[in-house]
Every structure is written in structure tokens, then in C-alpha cells.
ROFI-341770 format. One line per 3 residues: their letters; for each residue x, y, z of N, C-alpha, C. Coordinates in pm, 1 decimal, decimal comma. Last residue first. Example, Ala and Ser with C-alpha at 12.3 -4.5 7.8 and 13.67 -1.06 7.14 Angstrom:
<recs>
SA> 1285,0:-225,0:708,0:1367,0:-106,0:714,0:1290,0:3,0:787,0; 1319,0:-569,0:780,0:1230,0:-450,0:780,0:1320,0:-330,0:780,0
</recs>
This chain:
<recs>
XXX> 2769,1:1981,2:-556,4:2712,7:2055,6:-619,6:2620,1:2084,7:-706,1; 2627,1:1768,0:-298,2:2755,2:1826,9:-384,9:2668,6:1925,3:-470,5; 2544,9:1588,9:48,9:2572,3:1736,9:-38,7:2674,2:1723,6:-107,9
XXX> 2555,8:1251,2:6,1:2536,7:1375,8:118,9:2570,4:1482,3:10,7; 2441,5:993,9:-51,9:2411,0:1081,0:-91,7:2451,2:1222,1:-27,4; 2816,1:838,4:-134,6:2665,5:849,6:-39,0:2598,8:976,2:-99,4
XXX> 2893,3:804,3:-462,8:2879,8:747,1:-318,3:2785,6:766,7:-236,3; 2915,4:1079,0:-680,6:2889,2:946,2:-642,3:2914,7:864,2:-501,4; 2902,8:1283,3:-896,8:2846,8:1277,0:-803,1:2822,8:1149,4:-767,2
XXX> 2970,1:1270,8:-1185,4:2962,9:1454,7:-1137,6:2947,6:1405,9:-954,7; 3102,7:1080,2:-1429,9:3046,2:1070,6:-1287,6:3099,6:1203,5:-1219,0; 3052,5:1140,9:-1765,4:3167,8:1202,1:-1667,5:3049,7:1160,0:-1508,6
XXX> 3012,7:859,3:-1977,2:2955,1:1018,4:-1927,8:3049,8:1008,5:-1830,2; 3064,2:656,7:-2108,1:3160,4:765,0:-2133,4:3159,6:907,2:-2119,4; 2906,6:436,9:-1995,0:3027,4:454,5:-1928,1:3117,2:572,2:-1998,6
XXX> 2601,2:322,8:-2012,3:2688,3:500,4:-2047,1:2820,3:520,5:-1957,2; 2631,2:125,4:-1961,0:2544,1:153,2:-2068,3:2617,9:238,7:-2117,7; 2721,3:132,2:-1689,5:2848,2:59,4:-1792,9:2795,0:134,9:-1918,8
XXX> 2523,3:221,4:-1540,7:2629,4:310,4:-1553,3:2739,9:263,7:-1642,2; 2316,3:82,5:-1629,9:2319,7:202,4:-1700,8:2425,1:292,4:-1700,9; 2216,6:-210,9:-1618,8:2390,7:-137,4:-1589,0:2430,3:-33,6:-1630,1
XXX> 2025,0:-379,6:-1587,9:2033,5:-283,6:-1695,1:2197,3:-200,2:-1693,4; 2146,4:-543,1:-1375,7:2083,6:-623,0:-1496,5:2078,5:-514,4:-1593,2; 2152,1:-421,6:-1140,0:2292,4:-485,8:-1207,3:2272,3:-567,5:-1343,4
XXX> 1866,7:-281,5:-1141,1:2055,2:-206,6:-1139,7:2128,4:-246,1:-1213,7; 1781,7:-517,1:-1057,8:1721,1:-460,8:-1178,3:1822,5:-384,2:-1199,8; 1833,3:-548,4:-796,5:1837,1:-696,4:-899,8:1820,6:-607,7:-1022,6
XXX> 1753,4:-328,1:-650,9:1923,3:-361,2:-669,2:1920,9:-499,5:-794,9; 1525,3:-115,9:-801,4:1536,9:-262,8:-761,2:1738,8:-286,4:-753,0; 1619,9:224,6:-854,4:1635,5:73,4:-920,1:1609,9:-8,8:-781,3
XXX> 1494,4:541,6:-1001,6:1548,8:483,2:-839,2:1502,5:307,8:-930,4; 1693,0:784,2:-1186,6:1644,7:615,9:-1236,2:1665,3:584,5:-1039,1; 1576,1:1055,5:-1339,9:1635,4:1013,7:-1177,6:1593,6:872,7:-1179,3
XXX> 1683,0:1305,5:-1549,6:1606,6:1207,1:-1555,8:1653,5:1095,5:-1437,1; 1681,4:1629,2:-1645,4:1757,5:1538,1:-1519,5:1638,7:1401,8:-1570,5; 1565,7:1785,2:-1783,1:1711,5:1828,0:-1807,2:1755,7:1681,3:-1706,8
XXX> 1293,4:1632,1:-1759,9:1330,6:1617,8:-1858,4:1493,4:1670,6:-1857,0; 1247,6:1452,5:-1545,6:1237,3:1631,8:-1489,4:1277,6:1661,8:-1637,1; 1075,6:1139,7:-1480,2:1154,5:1238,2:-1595,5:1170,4:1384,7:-1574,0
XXX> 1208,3:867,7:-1302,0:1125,7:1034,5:-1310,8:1219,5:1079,4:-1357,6; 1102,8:524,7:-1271,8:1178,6:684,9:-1359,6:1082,3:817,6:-1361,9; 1201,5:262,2:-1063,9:1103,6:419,1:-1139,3:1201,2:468,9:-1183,1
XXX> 1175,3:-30,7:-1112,3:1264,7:105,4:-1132,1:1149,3:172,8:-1170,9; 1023,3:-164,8:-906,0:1100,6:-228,2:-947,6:1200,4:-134,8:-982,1; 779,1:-77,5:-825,0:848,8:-1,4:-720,6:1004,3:-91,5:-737,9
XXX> 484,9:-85,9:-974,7:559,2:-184,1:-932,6:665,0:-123,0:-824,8; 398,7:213,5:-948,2:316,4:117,7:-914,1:408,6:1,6:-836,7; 614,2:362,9:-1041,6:562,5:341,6:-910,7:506,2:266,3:-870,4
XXX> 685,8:324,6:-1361,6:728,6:230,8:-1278,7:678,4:254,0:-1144,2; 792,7:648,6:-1486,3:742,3:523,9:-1479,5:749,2:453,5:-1377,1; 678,2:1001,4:-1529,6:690,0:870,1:-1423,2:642,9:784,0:-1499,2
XXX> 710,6:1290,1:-1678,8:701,7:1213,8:-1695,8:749,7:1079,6:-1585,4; 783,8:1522,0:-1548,5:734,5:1541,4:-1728,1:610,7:1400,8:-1694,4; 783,4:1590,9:-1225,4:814,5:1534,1:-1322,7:722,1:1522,4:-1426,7
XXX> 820,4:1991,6:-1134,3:763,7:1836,1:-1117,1:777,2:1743,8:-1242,5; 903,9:2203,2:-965,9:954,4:2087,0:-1033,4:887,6:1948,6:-977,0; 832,5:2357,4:-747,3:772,3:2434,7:-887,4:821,5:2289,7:-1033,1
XXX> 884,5:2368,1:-488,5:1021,4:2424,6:-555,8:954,4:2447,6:-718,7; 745,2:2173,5:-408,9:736,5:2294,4:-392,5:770,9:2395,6:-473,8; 871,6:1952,0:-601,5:725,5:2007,6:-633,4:701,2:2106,4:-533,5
XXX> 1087,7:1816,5:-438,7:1094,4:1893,8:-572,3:955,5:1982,4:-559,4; 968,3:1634,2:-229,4:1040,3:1751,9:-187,4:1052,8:1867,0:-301,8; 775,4:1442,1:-380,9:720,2:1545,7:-295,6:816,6:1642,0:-276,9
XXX> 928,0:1328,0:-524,6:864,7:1389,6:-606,0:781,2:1480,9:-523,0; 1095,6:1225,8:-325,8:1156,2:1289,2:-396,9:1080,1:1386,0:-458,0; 921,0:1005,8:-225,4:948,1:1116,7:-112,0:1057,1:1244,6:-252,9
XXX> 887,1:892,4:-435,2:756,4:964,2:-378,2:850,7:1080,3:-299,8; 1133,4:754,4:-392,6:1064,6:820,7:-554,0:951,7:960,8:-511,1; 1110,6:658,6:-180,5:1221,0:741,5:-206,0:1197,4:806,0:-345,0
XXX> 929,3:425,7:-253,7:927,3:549,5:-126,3:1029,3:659,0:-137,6; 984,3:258,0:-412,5:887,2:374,0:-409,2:892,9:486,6:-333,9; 1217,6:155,3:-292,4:1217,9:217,5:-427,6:1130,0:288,0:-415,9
XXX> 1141,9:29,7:-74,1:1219,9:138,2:-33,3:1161,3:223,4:-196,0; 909,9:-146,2:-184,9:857,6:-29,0:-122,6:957,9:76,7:-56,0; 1128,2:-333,9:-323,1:1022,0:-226,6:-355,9:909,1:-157,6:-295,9
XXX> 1421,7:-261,4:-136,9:1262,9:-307,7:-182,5:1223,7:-264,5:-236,3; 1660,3:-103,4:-150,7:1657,1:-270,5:-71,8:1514,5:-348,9:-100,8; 1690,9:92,0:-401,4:1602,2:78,1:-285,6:1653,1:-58,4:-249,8
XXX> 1956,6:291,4:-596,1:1919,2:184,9:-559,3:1867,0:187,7:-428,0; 2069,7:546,2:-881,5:2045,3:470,0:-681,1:1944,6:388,8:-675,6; 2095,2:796,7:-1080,4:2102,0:652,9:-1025,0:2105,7:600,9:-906,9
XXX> 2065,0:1105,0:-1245,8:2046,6:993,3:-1148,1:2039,1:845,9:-1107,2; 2207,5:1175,9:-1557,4:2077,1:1106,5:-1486,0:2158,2:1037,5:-1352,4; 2115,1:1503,2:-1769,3:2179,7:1460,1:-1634,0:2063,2:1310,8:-1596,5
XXX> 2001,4:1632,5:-1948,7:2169,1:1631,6:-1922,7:2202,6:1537,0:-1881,3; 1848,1:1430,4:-2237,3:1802,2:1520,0:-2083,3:1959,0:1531,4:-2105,2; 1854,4:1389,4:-2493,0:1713,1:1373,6:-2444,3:1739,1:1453,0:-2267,6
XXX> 2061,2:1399,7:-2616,0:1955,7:1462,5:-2650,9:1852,5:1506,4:-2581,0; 2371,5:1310,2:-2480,3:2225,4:1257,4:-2520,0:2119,6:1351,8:-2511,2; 2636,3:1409,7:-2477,6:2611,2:1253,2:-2495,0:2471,4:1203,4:-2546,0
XXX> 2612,4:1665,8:-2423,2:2722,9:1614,9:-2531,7:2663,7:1456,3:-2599,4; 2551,4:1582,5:-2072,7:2558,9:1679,8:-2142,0:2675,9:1607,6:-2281,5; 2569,9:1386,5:-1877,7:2497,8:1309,6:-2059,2:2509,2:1412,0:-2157,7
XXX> 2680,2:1302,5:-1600,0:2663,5:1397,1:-1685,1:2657,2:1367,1:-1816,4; 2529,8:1100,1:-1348,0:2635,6:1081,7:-1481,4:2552,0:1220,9:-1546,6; 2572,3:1037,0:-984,2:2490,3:1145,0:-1111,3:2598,5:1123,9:-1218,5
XXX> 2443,3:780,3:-814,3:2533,6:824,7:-937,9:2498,2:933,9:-964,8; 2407,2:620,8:-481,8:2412,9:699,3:-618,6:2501,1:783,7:-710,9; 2390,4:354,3:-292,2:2475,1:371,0:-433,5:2454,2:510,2:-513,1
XXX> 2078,2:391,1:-154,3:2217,3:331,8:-207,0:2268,8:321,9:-316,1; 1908,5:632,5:41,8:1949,3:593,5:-140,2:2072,2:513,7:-89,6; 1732,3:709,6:265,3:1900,7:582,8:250,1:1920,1:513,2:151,2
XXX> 1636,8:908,9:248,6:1552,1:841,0:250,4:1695,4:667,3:231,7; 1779,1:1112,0:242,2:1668,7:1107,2:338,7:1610,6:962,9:333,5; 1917,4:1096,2:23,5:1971,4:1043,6:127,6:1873,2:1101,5:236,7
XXX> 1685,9:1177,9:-178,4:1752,4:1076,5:-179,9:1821,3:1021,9:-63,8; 1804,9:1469,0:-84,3:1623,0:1401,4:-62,8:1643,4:1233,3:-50,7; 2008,2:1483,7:-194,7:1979,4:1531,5:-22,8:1840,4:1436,1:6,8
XXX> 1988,8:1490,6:-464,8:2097,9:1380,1:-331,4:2053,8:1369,4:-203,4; 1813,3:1719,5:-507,3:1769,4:1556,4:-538,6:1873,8:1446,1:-444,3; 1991,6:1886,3:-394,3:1851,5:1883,2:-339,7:1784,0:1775,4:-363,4
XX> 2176,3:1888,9:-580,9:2204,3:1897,1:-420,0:2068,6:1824,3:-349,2; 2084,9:1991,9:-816,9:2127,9:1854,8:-799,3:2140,4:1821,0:-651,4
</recs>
């Protein structure tokens, strides 16, 4: 998780979340949240993400959304990393969506566990 924040704050993620889904949802543990000022921050911080992982042997299942650079989603399937349009954020509200996951990781991106 360190390493997705870190990357993320390379690139001046705003706002991020990690909500723990462990219990909550089937489909992955963990999802990421943060917000680009554009859509070419959004992309860029997607890209620059999907480049730092993929040494490391992690690469995503599954990407939506680069093209546009509105919300991507990259699927690592245990982690699923939503980078948002700030207009698109406060419109899907994934952190209200799932307000009864435990926030593991929030504010700036700098190192946690």
C-alpha cells in the first residue's frame, strides 16, 4: 500500500483514501481513492502508477477510463485504485457509498503502512 501512496504523491494525488472492504466486498480488499485537478492530472498519475507497480511484477487485471482521464480504475484485483475527476468524486461519493469500511489511510499521500 505504501508504494501506491508514495507513487500517488509523486504525482500530487489529492485527497486520498484507502478504505478497507476486507468483510465488506467480494470483489477486492482494498480501494484507493484520490483525486487529479484534470484530466490529464488524472491520467497521469494513473500511468505514472501503473508504471511504478509493474516492475515490482503488479500489473493491473483490469483499466478503465484512461482514455477519457475522468475516473480511471485500476483493477490489481486485492486493491482496486479509483484516480477521480474532482467533479466526478463528489458525484459518485464512494467514500459515503461505502461509509462502513474502516479508512486505513487518509490525507496526504506520504508513507503508511
Amino acid at each position: 500500500m505504501r508504494l501506491v501512496l508514495e507513487a500517488l504523491a509523486d504525482r500530487k494525488a489529492v485527497d486520498p483514501v484507502v478504505l478497507d472492504l476486507r468483510g465488506l466486498c467480494a470483489a477486492t480488499d482494498y480501494f484507493v481513492i484520490c483525486s487529479g485537478t484534470s484530466d490529464t492530472h488524472v491520467r497521469g498519475m494513473a500511468e505514472h502508477l501503473v508504471q511504478v507497480l509493474a516492475p515490482r511484477g503488479l500489473v493491473p487485471h483490469h483499466v478503465e477510463g484512461l482514455t477519457q482521464g475522468r475516473w480511471v480504475l485500476l483493477d490489481y484485483v486485492d486493491l482496486v485504485v479509483h484516480v477521480f475527476h474532482p467533479e466526478l468524486r463528489e458525484f459518485y461519493q464512494l467514500e459515503r457509498l461505502w461509509g462502513d469500511a474502516p479508512v486505513v489511510a487518509a490525507g496526504d499521500a506520504g508513507p503508511t503502512g
